[in-house]
N, C-alpha and C positions, 0 to 999 in steps of 0.2 A: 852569319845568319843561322845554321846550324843551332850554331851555340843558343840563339836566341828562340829557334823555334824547338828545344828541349824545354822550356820554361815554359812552353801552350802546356792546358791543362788536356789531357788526353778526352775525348769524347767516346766513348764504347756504347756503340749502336749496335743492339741485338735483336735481330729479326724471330718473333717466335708464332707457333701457328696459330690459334685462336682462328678467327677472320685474318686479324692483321696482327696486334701485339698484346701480348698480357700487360696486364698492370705490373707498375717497377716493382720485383720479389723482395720481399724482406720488409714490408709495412705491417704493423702490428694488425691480428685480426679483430676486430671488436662486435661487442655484441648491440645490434641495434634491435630500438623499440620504436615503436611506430603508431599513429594515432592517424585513424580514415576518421575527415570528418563530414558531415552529412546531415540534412534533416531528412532521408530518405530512409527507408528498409533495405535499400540496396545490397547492402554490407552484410546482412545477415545470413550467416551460413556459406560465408565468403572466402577465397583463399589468395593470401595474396603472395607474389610471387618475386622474385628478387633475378634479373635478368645480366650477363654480362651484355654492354650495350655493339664490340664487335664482333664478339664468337657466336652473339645468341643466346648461351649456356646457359642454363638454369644454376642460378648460387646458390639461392636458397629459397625456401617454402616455408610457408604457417597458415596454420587457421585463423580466420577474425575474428576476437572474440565478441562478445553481444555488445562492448560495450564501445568498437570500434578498432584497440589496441590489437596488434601483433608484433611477435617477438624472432629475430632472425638472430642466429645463435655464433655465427662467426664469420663473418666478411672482412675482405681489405681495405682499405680506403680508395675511394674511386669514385666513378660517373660508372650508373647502371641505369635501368627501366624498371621501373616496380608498375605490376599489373594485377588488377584484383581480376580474380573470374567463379561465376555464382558456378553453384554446382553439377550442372550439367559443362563446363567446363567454356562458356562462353566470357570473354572480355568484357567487363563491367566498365573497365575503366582503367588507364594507366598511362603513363609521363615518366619520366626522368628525374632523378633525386640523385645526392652527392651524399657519399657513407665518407665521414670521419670530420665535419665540423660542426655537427652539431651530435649531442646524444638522441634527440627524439626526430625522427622523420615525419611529417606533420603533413598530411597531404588533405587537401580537399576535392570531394567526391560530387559532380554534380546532380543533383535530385532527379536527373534524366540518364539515361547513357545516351552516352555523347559517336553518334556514327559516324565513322572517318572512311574515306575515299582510301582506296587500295594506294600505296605510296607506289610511285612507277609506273612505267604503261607496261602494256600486256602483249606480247607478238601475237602475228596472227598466226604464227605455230602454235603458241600455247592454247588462243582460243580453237584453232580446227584438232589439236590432238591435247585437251587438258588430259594428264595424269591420272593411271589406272587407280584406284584404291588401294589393292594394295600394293602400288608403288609410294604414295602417301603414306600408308598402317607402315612400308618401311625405312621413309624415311623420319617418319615420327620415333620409331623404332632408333633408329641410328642417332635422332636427339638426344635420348635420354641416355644413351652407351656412352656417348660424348662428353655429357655434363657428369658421369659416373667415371671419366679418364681415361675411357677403353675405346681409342681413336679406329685402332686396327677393325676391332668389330663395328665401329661407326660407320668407315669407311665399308666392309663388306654388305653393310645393310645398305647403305648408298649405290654400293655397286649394282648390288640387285634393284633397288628403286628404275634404277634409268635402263637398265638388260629390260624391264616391264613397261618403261614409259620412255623412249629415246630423246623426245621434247620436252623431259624437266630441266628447266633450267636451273631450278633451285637445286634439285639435288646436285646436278653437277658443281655447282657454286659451292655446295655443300661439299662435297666429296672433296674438292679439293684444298679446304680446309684441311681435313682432315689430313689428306696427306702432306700437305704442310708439316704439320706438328709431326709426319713419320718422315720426315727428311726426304719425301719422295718427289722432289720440284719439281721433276721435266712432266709427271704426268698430271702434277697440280698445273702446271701450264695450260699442259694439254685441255683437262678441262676447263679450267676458266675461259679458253680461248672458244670452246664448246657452247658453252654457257652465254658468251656474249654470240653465238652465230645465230643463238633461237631467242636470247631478249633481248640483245642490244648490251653495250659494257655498260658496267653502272663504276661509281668512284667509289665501292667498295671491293668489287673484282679486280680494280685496276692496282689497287693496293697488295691485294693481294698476292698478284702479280709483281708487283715491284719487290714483296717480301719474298719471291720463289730465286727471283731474277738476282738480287744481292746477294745470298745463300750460293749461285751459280757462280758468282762473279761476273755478271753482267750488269756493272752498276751503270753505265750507259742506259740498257733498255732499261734499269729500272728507274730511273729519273724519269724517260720519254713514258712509258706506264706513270708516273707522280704527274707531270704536265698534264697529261691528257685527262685524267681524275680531277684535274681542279679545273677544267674545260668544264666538265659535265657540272660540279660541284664545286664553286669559287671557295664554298666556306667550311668545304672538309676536313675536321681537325686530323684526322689520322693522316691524310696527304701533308700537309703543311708540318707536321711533324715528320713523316717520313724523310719529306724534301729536304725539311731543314736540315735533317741529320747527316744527310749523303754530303749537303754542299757544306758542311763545320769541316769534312775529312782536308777539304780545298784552304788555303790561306785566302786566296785570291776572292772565295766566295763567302767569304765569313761573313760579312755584312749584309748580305743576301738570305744565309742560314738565319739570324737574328732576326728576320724580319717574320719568316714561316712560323719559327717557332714563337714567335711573340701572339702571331695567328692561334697557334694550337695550345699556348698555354692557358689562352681562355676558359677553354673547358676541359684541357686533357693534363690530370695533376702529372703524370709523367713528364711533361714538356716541358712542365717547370724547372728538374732540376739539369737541364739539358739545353735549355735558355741559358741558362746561369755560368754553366760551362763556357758554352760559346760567348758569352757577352764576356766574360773574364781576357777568352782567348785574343777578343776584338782590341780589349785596352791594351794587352799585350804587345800585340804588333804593332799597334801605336805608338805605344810609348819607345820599342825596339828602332822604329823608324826617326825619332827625336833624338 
């Protein structure tokens, strides 16, 4: 059997900080153009914005130009948030778009703004002690240090966010992000575990959690973090990829991995080539066992 499982194809599952995980390194960057279209003035003197859809980070930014088009000048291939916001800096409008099969991003803008209900509920910590200002002004502060690759000073403007406001949750969500990406897990635990005591876990902390927990070498807790994520959130791509990857390491659960990752290769292109992997590994054994 040895002999036989040297012939699995190796699966290399790398946990990195973002939120949960970057997009797979090495996709070529490309330049996308973009066309908002509208019968409205919405658009006018507009800026629209290129988002990663787990870290949050800003990719990239452009002006609108009059005649709806803008131009984003180097992205990877992936699942992002593109969001237009008029000049005082409020949400016009924004969804979700896939950079790398088509060249033009083509979005349509309703003649209204369209208002959306806060996603999640809100503690009643957050509503008796909402967030100083400038604990906000610094975690807004720590976004931009973020999306500029300077985690360290993200995370110290995080730090001071919650020293000013004890009850954010976001920032601590945040914060421990960040030290993610600086290899600092035990305190990225700590605050995620923070962060769920004043909103409650959500299934992208839990993920998070499960990337601090594998790094640790607790791949126990971090599958019960993937379980509990798909409790809140049956259809969360980053869980069911996460999951799938833990169970590919398994012989015994390979058929189990095939199934998450078939889940998350829907919309996450990483999963794809990690599908592909694990389905390889599955004929393998099979055909090993004939």
């Amino acid at each position: 059997m040895q002999t036989g499982c040297s012939r699995l194809t190796a699966i290399a599952f790398v946990f990195l900080g973002g939120w949960v995980l970057a997009w797979p390194q090495g996709l070529p960057a490309l330049i996308v153009r973009g066309e908002a279209q509208t019968g409205a003035s919405l658009v006018n003197q507009a800026t629209a914005e290129l988002f990663d859809l787990r870290s949050h980070d800003r990719v990239a930014i452009s002006d609108v130009r009059s005649d709806g088009t803008f131009d984003f000048p180097s992205v990877p291939s992936g699942l992002y948030r593109l969001a237009f916001t008029d000049p005082r800096g409020d949400v016009i409008y924004e969804t979700e778009v896939s950079v790398g099969g088509a060249k033009v991003i083509q979005v349509s803008i309703p003649d209204q703004r369209v208002n959306r209900p806060p996603s999640g509920g809100v503690s009643v910590a957050q509503l008796m002690h909402p967030p100083d200002r400038k604990a906000v002004q610094a975690a807004l502060a720590a976004q931009k240090l973020s999306a500029a690759g300077d985690y360290a000073g993200a995370a110290e403007k995080l730090e001071r966010a919650v020293q000013i406001s004890p009850d954010f949750a976001d920032a601590y969500a945040n914060l421990a992000a960040q030290h993610i990406r600086l290899g600092k897990y035990p305190q990225a635990l700590d605050e995620i575990a923070r962060a769920a005591e004043i909103a409650g876990p959500t299934a992208l902390s839990l993920c998070n959690a499960a990337a601090a927990q594998v790094a640790l070498g607790r791949q126990s807790q971090a599958m019960d973090s993937l379980w509990r994520a798909l409790e809140l959130d049956p259809q969360y791509a980053q869980a069911h990829y996460l999951l799938g990857g833990l169970l590919s390491n398994d012989l015994r659960t390979l058929s189990e991995a095939v199934l998450h990752l078939e889940q998350a290769a829907q919309t996450m292109p990483a999963a794809r080539a990690v599908l592909e992997k694990a389905t390889q590994n599955v004929a393998t054994v099979a055909s090993l066992r004939h």
